[in-house]
Each structure stands twice: as structure tokens, then as C-alpha cells.
MIDOSE-1310 file (N, C-alpha, C; in nm, 2 decimals, decimal comma, always signed):
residues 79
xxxx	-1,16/+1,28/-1,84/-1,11/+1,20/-1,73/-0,97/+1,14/-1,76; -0,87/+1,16/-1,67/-0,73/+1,12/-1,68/-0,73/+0,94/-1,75; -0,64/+0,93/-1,80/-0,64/+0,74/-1,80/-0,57/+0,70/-1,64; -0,65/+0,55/-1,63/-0,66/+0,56/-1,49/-0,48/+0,49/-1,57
xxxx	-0,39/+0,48/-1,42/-0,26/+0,41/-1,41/-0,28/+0,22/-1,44; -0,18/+0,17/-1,48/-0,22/+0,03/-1,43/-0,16/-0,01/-1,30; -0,27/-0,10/-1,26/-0,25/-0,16/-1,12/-0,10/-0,27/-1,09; -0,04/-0,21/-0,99/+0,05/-0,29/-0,97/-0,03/-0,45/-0,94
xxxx	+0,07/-0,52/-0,86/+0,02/-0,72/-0,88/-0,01/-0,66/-0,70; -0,10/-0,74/-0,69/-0,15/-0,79/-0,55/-0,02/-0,81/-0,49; -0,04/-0,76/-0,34/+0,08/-0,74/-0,28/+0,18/-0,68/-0,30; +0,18/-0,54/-0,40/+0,32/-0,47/-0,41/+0,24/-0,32/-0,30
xxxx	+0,43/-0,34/-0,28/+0,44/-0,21/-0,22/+0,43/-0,08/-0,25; +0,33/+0,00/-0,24/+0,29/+0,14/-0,28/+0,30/+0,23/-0,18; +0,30/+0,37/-0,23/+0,32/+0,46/-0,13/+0,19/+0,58/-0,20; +0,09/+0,61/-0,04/-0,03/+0,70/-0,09/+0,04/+0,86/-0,08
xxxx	+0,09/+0,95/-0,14/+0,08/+1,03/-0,12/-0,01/+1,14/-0,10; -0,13/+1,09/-0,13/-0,26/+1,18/-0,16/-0,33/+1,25/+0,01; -0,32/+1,20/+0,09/-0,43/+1,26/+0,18/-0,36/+1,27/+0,32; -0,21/+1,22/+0,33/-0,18/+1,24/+0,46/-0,05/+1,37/+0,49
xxxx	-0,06/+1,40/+0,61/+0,09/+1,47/+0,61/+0,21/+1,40/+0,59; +0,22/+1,27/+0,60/+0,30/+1,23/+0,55/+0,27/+1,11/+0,46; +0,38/+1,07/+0,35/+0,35/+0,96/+0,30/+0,27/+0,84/+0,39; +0,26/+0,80/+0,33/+0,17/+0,63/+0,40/+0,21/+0,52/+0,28
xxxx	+0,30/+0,41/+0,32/+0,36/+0,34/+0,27/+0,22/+0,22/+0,29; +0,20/+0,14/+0,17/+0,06/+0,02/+0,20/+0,10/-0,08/+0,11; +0,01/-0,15/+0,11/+0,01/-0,33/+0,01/-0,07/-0,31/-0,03; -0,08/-0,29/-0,22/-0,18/-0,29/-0,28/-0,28/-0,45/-0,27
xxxx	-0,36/-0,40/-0,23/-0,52/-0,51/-0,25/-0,60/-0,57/-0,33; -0,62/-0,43/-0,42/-0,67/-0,41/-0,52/-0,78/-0,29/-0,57; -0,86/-0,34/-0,67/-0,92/-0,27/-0,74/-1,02/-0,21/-0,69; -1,10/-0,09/-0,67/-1,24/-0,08/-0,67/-1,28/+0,04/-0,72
xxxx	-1,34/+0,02/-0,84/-1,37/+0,14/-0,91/-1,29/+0,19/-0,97; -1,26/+0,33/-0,97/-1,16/+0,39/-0,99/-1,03/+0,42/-0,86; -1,09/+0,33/-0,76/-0,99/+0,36/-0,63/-0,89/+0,22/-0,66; -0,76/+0,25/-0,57/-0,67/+0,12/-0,55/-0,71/+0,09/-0,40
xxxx	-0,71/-0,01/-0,35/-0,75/-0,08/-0,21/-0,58/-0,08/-0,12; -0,54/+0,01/-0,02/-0,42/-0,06/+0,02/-0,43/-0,11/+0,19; -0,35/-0,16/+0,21/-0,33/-0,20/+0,35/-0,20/-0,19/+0,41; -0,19/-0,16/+0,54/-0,10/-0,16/+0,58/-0,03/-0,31/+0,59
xxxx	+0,13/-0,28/+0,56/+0,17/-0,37/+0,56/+0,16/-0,50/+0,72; +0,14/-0,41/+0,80/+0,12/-0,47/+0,95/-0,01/-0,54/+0,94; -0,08/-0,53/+0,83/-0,20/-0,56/+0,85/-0,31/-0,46/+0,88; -0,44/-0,47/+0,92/-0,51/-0,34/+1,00/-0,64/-0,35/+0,84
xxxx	-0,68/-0,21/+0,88/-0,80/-0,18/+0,81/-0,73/-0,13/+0,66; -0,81/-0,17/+0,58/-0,79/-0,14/+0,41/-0,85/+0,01/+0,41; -0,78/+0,06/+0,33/-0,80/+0,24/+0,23/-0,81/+0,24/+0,11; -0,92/+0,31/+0,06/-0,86/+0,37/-0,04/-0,83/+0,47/-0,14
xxxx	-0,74/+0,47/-0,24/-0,68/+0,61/-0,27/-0,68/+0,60/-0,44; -0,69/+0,72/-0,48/-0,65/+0,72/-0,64/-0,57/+0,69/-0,67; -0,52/+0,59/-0,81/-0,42/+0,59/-0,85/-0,30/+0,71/-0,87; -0,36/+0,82/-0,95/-0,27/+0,93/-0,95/-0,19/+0,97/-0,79
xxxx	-0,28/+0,92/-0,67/-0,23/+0,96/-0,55/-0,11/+0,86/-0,49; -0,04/+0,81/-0,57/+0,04/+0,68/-0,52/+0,14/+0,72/-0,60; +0,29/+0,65/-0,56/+0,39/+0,62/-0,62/+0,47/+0,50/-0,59; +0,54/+0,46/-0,67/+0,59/+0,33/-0,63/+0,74/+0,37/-0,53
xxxx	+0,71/+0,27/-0,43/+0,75/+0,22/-0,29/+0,96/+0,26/-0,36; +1,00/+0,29/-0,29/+1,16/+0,30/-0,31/+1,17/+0,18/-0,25; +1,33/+0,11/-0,30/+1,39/+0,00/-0,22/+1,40/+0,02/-0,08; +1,41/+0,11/-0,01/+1,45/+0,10/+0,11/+1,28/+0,13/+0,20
xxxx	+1,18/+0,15/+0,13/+1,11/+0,18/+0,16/+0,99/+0,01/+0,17; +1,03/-0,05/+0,06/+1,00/-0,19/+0,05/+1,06/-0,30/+0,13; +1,19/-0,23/+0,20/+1,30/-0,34/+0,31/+1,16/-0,31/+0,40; +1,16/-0,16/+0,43/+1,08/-0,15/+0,57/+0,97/-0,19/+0,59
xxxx	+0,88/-0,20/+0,50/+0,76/-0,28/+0,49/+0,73/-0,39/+0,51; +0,86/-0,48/+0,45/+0,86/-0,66/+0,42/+0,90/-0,65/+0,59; +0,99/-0,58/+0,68/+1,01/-0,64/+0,81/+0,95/-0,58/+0,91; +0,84/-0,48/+0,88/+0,74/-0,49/+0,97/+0,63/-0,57/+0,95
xxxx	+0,60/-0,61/+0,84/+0,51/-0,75/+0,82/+0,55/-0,85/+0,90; +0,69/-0,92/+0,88/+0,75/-1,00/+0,94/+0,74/-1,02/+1,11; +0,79/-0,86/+1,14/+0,78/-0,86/+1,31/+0,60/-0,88/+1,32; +0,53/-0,83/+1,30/+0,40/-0,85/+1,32/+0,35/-0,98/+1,27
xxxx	+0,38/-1,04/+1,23/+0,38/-1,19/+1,17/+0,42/-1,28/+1,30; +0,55/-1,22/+1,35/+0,60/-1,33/+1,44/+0,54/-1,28/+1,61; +0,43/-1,17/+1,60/+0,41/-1,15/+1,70/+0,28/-1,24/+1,73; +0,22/-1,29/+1,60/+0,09/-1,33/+1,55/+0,00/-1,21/+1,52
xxx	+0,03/-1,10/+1,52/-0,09/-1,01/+1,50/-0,15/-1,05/+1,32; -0,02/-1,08/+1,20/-0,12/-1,07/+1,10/-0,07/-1,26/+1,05; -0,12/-1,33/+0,93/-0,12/-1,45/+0,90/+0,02/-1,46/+0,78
């Protein structure tokens, strides 16, 4: 069995590469099992994905996340 990765901190921005056609940019949640828990930064339903299936978020990839939280924040959709 591979060593699992360590978990980034609650609320960092990850990117799943594992299961879509395209990346999928999320907020790590956390732990379960051997899965990581992510969410869309908009908020929405939790996933989750293997560590090995993730990489960490590029800077420009982390702008775009932090201000779609934001717009969806000021729409009220998330807290």
C-alpha cells in the first residue's frame, strides 16, 4: 500500500485530478479513511478523492477559488 500523502490544513485549496475530464478545483475538508473530503469552493455537496488523485491548487488557481467563494458569499448562497 502506497504511503498515504499528508493532509493539507482545513480549507486549502486542492485540485482532484482523479475522476473528471477536467480538473476539479475543491477546499479540502478533510479526512476519511484513506479518502480526502473536498468541497467546492462555492460551497455545494462534499467528495471524495484519493490523496494520490490531487495536486496542489496553482496561484492563479487559488485567486479563482477565493473569489468565487466571495461572489457566492455575497450572493448569500454560502456562510
Amino acid at each position: 500500500m502506497p504511503e498515504q500523502e499528508e493532509a493539507p490544513a482545513v480549507g486549502a485549496i486542492v485540485v482532484d485530478v482523479g475522476r473528471w475530464d477536467q480538473p476539479l478545483v475543491g477546499e479540502f475538508r478533510g479526512v476519511a479513511g484513506p479518502y480526502w473530503t473536498l468541497r467546492s469552493p462555492k460551497g455545494g455537496t462534499e467528495w471524495e478523492v484519493r490523496p494520490e488523485h490531487t495536486r496542489e491548487a496553482t496561484p492563479a488557481e487559488r485567486l479563482a477559488a477565493r473569489t468565487a467563494r466571495e461572489n457566492a458569499r455575497s450572493r448569500g448562497e454560502v456562510a
